[in-house]
Each structure stands twice: as C-alpha cells, then as structure tokens.
PDB file of N, CA, C and O in Angstrom:
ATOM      1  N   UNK A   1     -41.574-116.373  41.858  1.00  0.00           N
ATOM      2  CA  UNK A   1     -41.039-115.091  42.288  1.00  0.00           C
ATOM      3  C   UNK A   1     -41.639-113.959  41.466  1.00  0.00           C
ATOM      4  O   UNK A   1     -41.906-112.866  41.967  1.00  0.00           O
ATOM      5  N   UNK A   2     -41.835-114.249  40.234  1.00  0.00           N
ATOM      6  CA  UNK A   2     -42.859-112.840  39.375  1.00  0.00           C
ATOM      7  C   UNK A   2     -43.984-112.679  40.310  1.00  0.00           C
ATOM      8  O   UNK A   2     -44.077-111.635  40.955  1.00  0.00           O
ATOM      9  N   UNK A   3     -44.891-113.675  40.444  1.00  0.00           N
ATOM     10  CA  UNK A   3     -46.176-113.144  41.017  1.00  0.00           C
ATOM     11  C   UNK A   3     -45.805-111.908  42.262  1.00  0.00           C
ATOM     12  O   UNK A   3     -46.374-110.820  42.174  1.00  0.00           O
ATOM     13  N   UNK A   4     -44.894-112.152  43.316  1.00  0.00           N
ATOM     14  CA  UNK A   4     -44.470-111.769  44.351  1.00  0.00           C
ATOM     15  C   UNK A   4     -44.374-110.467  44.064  1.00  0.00           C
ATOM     16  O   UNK A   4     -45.123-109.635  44.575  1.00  0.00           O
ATOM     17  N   UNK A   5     -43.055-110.054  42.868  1.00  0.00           N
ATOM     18  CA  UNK A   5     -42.815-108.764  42.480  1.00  0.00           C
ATOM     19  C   UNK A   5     -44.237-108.236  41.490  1.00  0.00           C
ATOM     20  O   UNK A   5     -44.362-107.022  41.333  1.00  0.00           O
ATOM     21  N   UNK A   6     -45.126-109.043  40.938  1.00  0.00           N
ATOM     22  CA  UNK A   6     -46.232-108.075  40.452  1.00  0.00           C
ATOM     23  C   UNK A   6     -47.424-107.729  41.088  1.00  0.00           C
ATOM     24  O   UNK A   6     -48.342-106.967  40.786  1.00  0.00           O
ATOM     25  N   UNK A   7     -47.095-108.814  42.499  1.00  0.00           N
ATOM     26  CA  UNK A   7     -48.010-108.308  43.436  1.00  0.00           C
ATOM     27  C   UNK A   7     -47.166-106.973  44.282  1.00  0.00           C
ATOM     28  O   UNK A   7     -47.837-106.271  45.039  1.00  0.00           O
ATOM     29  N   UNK A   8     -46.123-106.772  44.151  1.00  0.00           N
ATOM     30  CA  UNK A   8     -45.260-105.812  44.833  1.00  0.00           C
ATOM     31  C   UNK A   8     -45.943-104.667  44.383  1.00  0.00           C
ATOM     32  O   UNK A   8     -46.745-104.012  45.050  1.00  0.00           O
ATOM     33  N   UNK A   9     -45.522-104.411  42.993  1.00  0.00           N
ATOM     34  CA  UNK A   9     -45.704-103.346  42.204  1.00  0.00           C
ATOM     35  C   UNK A   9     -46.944-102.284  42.122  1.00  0.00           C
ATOM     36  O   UNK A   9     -47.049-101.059  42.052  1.00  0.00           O
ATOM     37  N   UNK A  10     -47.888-103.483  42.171  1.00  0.00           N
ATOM     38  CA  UNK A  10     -49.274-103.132  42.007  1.00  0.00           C
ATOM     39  C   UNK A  10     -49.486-102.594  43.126  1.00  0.00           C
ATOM     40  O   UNK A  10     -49.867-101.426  43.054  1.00  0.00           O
ATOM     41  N   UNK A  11     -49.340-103.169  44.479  1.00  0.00           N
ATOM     42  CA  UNK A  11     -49.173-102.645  45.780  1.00  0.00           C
ATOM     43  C   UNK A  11     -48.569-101.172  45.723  1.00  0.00           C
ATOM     44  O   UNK A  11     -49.365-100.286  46.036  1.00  0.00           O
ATOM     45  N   UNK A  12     -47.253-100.769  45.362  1.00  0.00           N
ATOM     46  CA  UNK A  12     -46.506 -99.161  45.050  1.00  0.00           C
ATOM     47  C   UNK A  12     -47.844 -99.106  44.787  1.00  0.00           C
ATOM     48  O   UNK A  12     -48.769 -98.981  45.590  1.00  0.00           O
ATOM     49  N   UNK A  13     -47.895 -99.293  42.645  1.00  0.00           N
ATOM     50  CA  UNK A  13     -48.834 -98.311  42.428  1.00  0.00           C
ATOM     51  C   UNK A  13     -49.976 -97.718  42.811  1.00  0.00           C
ATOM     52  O   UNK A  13     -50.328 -96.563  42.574  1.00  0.00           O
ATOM     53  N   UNK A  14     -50.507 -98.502  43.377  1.00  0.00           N
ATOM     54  CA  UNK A  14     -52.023 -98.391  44.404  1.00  0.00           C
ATOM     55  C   UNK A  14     -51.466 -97.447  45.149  1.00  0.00           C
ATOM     56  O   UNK A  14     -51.574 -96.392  44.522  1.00  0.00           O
ATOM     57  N   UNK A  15     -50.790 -97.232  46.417  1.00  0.00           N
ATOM     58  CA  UNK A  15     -49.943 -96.227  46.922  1.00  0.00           C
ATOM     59  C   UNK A  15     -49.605 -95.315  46.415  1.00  0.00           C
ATOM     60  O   UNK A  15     -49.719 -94.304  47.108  1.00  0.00           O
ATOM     61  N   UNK A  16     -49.179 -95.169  45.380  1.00  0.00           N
ATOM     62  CA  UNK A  16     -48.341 -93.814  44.995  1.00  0.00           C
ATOM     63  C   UNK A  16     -49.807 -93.391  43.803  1.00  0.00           C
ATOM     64  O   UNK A  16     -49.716 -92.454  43.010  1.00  0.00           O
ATOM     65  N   UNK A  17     -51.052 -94.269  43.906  1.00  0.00           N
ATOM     66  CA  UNK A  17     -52.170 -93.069  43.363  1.00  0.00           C
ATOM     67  C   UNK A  17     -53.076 -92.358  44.770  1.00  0.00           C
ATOM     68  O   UNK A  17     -53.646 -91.292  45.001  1.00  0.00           O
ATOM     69  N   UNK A  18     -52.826 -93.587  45.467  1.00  0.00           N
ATOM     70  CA  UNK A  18     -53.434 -92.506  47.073  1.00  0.00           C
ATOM     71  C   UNK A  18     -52.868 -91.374  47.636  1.00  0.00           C
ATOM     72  O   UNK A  18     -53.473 -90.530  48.297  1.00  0.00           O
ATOM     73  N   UNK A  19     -51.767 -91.380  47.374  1.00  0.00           N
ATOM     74  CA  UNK A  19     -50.644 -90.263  47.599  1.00  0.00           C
ATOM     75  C   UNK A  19     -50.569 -89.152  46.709  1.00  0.00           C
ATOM     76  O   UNK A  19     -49.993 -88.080  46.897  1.00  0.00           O
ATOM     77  N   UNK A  20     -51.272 -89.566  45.637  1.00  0.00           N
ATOM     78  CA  UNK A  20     -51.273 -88.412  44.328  1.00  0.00           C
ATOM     79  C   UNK A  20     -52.339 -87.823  44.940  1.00  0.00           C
ATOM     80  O   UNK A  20     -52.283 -86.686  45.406  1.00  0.00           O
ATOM     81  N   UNK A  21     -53.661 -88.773  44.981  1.00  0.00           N
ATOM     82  CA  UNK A  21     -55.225 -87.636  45.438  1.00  0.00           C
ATOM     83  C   UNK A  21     -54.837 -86.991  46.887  1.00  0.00           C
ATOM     84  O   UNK A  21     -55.574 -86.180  47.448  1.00  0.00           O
ATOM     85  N   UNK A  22     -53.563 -87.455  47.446  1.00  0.00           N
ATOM     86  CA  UNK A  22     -54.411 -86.748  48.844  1.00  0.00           C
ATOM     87  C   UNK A  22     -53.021 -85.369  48.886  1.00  0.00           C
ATOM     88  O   UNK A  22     -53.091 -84.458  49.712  1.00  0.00           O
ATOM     89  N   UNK A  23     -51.936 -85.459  47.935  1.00  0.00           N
ATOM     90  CA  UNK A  23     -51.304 -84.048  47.793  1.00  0.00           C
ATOM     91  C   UNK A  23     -51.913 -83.180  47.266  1.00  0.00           C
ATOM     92  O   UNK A  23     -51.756 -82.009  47.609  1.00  0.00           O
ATOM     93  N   UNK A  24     -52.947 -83.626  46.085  1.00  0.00           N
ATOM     94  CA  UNK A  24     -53.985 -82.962  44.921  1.00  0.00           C
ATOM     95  C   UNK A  24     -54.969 -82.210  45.961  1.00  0.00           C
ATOM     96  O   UNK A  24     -55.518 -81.137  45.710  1.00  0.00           O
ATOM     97  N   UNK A  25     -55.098 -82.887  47.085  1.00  0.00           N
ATOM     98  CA  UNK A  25     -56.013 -82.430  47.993  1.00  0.00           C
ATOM     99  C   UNK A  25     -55.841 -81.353  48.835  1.00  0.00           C
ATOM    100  O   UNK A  25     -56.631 -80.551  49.335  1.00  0.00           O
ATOM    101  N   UNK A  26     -54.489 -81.518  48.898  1.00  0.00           N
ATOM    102  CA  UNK A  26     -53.813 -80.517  49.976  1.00  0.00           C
ATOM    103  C   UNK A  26     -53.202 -79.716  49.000  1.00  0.00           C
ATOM    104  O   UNK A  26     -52.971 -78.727  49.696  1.00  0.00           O
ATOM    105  N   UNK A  27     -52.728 -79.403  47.759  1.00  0.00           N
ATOM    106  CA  UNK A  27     -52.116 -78.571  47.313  1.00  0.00           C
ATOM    107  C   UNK A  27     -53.203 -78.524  46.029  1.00  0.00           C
ATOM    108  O   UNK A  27     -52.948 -79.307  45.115  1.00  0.00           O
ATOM    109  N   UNK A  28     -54.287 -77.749  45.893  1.00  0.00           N
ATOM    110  CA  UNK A  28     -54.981 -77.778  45.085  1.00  0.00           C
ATOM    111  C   UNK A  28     -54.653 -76.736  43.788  1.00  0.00           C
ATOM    112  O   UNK A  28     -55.477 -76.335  42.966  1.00  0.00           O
ATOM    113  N   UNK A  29     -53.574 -76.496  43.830  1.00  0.00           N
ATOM    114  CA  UNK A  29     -52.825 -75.404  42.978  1.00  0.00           C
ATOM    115  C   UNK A  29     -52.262 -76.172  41.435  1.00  0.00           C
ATOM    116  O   UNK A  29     -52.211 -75.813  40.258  1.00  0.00           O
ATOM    117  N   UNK A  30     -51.868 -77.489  42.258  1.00  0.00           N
ATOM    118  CA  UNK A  30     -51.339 -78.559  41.245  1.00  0.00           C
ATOM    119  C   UNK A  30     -52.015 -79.390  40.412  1.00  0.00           C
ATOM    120  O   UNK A  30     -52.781 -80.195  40.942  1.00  0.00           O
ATOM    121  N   UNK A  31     -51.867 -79.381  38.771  1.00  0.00           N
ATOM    122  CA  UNK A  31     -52.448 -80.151  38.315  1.00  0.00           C
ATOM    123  C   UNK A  31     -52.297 -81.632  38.552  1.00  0.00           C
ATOM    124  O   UNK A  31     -51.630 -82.128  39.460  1.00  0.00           O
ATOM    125  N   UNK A  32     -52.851 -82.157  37.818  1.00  0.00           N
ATOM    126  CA  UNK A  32     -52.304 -83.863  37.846  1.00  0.00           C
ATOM    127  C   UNK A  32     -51.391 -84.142  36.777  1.00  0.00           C
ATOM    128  O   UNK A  32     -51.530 -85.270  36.304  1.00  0.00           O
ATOM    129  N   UNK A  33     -50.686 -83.584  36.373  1.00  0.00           N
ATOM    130  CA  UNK A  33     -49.560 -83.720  35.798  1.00  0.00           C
ATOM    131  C   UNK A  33     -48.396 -83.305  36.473  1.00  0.00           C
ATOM    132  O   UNK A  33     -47.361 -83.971  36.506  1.00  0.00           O
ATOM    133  N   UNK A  34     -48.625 -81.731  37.246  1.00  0.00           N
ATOM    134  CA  UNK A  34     -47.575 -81.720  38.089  1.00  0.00           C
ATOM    135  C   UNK A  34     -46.921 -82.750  39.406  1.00  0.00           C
ATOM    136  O   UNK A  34     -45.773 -83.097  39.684  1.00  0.00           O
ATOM    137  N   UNK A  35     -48.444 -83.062  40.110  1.00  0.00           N
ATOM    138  CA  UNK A  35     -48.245 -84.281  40.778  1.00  0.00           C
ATOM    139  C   UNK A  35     -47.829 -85.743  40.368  1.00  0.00           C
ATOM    140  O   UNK A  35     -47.519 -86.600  41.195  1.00  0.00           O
ATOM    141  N   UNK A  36     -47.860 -85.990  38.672  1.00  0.00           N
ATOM    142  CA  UNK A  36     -47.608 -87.072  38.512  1.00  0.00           C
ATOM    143  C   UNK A  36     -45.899 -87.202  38.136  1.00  0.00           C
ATOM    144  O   UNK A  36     -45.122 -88.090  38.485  1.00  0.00           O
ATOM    145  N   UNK A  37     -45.667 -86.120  37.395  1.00  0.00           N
ATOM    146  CA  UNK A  37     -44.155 -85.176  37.628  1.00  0.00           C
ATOM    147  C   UNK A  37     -43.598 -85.213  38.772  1.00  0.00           C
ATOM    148  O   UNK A  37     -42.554 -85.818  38.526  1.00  0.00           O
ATOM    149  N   UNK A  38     -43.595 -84.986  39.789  1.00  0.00           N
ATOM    150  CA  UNK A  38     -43.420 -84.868  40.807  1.00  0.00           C
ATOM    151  C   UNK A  38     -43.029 -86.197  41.352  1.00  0.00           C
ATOM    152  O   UNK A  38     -41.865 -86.543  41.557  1.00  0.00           O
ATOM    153  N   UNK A  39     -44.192 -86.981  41.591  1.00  0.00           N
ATOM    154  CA  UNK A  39     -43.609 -88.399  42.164  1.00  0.00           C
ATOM    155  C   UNK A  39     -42.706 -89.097  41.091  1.00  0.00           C
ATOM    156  O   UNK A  39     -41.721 -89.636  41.595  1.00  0.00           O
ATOM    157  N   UNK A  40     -42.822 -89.233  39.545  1.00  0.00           N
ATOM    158  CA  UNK A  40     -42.141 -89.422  38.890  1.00  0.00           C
ATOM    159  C   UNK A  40     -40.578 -89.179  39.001  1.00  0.00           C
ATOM    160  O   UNK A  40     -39.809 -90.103  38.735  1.00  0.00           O
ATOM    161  N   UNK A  41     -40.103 -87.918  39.401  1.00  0.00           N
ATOM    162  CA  UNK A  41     -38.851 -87.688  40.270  1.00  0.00           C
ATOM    163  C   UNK A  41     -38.557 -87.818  41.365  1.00  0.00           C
ATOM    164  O   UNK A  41     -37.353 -87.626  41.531  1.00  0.00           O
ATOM    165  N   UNK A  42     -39.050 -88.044  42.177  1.00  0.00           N
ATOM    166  CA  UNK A  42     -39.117 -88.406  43.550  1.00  0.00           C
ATOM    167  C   UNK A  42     -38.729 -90.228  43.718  1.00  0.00           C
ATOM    168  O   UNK A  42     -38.023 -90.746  44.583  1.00  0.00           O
ATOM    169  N   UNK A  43     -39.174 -90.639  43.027  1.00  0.00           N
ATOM    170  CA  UNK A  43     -39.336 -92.142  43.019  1.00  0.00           C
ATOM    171  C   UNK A  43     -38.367 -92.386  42.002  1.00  0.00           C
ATOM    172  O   UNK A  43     -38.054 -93.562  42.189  1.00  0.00           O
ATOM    173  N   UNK A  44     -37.650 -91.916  40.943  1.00  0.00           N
ATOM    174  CA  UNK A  44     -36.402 -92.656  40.429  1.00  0.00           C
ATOM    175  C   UNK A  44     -35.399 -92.907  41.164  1.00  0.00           C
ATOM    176  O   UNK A  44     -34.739 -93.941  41.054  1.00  0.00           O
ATOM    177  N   UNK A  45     -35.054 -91.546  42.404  1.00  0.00           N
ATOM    178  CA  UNK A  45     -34.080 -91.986  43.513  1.00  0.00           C
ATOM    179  C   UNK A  45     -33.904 -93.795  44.158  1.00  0.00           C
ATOM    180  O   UNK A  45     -33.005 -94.610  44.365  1.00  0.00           O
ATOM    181  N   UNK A  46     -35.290 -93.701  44.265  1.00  0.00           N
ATOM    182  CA  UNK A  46     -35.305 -95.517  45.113  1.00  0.00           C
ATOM    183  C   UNK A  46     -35.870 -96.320  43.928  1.00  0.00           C
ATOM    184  O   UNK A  46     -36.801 -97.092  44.158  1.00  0.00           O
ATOM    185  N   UNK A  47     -35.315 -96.187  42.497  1.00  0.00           N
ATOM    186  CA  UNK A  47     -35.655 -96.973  41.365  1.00  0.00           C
ATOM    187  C   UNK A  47     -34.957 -98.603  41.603  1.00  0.00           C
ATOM    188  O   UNK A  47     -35.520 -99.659  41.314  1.00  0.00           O
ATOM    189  N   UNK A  48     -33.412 -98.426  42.283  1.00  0.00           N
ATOM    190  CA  UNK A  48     -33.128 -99.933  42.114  1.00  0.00           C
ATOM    191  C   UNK A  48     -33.130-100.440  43.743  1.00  0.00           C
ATOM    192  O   UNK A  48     -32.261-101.253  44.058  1.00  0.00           O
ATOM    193  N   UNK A  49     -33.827-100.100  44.499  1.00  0.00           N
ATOM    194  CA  UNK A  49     -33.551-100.182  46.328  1.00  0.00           C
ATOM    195  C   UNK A  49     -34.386-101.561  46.097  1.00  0.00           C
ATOM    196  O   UNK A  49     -34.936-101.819  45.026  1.00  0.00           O
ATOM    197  N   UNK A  50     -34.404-102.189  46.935  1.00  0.00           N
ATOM    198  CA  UNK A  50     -34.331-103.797  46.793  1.00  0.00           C
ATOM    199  C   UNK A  50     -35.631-103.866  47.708  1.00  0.00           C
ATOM    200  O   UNK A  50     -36.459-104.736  47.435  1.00  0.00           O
ATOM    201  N   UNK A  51     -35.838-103.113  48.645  1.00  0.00           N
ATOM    202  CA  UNK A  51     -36.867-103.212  49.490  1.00  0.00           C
ATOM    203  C   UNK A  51     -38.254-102.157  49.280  1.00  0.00           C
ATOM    204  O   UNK A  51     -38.368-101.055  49.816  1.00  0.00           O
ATOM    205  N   UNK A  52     -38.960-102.613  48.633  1.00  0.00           N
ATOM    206  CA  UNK A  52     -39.964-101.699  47.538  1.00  0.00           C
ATOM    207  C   UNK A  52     -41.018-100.800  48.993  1.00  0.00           C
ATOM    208  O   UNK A  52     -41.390 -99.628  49.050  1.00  0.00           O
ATOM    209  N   UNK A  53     -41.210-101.856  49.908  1.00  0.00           N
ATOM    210  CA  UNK A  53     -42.252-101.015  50.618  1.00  0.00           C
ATOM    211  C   UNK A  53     -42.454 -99.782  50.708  1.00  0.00           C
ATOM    212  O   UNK A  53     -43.454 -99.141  50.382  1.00  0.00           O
ATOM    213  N   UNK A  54     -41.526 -99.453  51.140  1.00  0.00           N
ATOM    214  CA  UNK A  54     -41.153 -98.067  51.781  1.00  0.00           C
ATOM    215  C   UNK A  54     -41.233 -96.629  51.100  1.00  0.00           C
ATOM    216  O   UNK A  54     -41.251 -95.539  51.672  1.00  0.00           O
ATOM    217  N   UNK A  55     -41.280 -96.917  49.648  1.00  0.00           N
ATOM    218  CA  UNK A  55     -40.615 -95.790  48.724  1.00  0.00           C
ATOM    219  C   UNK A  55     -42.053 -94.999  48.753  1.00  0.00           C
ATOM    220  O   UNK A  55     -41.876 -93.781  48.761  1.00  0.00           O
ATOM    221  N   UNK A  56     -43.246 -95.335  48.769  1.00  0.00           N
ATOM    222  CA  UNK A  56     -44.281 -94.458  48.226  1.00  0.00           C
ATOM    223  C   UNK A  56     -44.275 -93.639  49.549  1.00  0.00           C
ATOM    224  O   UNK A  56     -44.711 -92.489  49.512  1.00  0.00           O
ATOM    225  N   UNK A  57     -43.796 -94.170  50.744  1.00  0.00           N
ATOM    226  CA  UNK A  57     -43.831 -93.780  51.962  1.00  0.00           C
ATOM    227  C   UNK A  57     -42.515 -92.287  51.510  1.00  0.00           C
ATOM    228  O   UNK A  57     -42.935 -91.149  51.302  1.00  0.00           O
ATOM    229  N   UNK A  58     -41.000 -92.632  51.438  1.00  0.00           N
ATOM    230  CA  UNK A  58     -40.544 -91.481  51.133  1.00  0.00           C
ATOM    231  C   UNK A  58     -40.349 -90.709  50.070  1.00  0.00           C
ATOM    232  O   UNK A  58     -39.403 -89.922  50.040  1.00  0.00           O
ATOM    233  N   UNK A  59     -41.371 -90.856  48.879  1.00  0.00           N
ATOM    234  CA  UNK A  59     -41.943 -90.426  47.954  1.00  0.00           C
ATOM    235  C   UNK A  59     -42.560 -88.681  48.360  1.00  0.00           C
ATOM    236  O   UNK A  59     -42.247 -87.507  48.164  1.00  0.00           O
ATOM    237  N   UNK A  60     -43.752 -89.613  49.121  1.00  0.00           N
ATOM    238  CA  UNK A  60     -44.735 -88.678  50.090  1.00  0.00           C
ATOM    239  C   UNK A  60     -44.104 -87.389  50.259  1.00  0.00           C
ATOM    240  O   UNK A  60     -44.263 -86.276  49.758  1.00  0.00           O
ATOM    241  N   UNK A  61     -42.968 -88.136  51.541  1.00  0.00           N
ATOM    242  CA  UNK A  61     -42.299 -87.105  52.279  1.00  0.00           C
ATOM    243  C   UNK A  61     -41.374 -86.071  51.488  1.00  0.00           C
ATOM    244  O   UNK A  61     -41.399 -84.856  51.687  1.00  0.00           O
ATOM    245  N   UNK A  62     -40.581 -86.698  50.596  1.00  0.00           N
ATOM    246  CA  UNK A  62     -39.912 -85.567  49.765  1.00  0.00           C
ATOM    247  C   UNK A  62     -41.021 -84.734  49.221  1.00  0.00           C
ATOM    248  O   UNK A  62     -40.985 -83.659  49.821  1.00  0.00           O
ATOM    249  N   UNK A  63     -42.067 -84.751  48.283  1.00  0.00           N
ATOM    250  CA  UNK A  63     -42.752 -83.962  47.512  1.00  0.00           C
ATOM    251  C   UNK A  63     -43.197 -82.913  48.611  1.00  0.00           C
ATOM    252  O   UNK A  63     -43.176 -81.689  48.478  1.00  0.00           O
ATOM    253  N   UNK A  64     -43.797 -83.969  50.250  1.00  0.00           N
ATOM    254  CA  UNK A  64     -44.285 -82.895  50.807  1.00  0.00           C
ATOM    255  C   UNK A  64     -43.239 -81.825  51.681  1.00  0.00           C
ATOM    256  O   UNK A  64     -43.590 -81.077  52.593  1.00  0.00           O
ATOM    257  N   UNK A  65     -42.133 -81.953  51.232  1.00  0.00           N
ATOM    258  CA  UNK A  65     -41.189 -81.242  52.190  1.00  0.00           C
ATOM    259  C   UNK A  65     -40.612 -80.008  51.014  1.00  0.00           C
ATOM    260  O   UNK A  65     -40.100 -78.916  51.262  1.00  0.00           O
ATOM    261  N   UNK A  66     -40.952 -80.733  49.490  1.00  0.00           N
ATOM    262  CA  UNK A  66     -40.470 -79.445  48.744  1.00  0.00           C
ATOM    263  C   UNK A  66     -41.686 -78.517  48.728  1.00  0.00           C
ATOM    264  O   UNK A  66     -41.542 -77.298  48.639  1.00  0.00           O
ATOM    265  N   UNK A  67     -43.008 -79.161  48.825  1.00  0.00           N
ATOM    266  CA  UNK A  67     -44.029 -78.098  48.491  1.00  0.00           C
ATOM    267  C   UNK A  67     -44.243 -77.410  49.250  1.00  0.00           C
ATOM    268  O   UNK A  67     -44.671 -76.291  48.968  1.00  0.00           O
ATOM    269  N   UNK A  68     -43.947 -77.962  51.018  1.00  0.00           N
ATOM    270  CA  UNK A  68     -43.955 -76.842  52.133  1.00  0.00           C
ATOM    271  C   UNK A  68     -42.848 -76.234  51.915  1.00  0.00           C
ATOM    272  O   UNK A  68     -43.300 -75.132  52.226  1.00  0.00           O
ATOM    273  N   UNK A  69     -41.563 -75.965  51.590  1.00  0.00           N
ATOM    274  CA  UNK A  69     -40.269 -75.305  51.038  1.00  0.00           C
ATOM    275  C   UNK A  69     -40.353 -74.289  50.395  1.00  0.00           C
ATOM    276  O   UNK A  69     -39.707 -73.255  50.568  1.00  0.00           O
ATOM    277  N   UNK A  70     -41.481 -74.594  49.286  1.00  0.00           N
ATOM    278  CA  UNK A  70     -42.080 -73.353  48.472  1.00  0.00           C
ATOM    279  C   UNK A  70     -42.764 -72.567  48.687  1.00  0.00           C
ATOM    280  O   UNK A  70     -42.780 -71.411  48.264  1.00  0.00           O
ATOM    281  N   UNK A  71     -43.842 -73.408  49.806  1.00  0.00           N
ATOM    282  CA  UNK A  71     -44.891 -71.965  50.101  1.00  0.00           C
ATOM    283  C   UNK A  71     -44.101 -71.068  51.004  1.00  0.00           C
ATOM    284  O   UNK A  71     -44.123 -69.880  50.684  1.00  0.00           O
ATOM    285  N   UNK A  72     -43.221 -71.478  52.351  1.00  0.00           N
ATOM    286  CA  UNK A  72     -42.164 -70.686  52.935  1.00  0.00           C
ATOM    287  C   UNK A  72     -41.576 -69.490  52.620  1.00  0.00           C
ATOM    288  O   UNK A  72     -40.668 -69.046  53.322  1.00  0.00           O
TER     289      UNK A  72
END
C-alpha cells in the first residue's frame, strides 16, 4: 500500500507543478513564490480528503477564480 500512495503523491506533485507553469503563464505578474503560496493554501483545504485525484484539479480552479476576482 506505500508504493500506491507514493506513486499517488508523486502523481499530485507532477500536477500541481504543471499547474504552477501554466498560472505563471497566464498571470505573469506572479512570482514563483506567490504561485507556490498560493497552491500551498489552496491545497491544505483537501489535506486529509481520502480521494487524492482530484485536488490539483480544484486547486487550479480556486487560485484561478481568486485571480480572475482580482483583476475584476
């Protein structure tokens, strides 16, 4: 069952660095600290959710719903 969850993990993280370059891409205002800030809070919400897939997925969506919020 470790291998499973460190193949999980690695999977997020791979995800949530594709998700870093391609907000970096679209919001070129932000350093990479703010973006790493950013998902860093975004992603403690679904810290103990049992079903890992999903989170880099609504990771994404929160960061990108506050940063369109701001430019508004």
């Amino acid at each position: 069952m470790g291998k499973k969850k460190d193949e999980a993990a690695t999977k997020e993280a791979a995800a949530l660095n594709e998700i870093a370059a391609s907000i970096r891409k679209d919001f070129p205002h932000l350093t990479d600290g703010d973006v790493a800030a950013m998902i860093d809070r975004a992603r403690e919400d679904f810290y103990d959710r049992p079903i890992r897939e999903f989170v880099p997925l609504f990771v994404e969506r929160r960061i990108r719903a506050q940063l369109t919020a701001q430019k508004e």
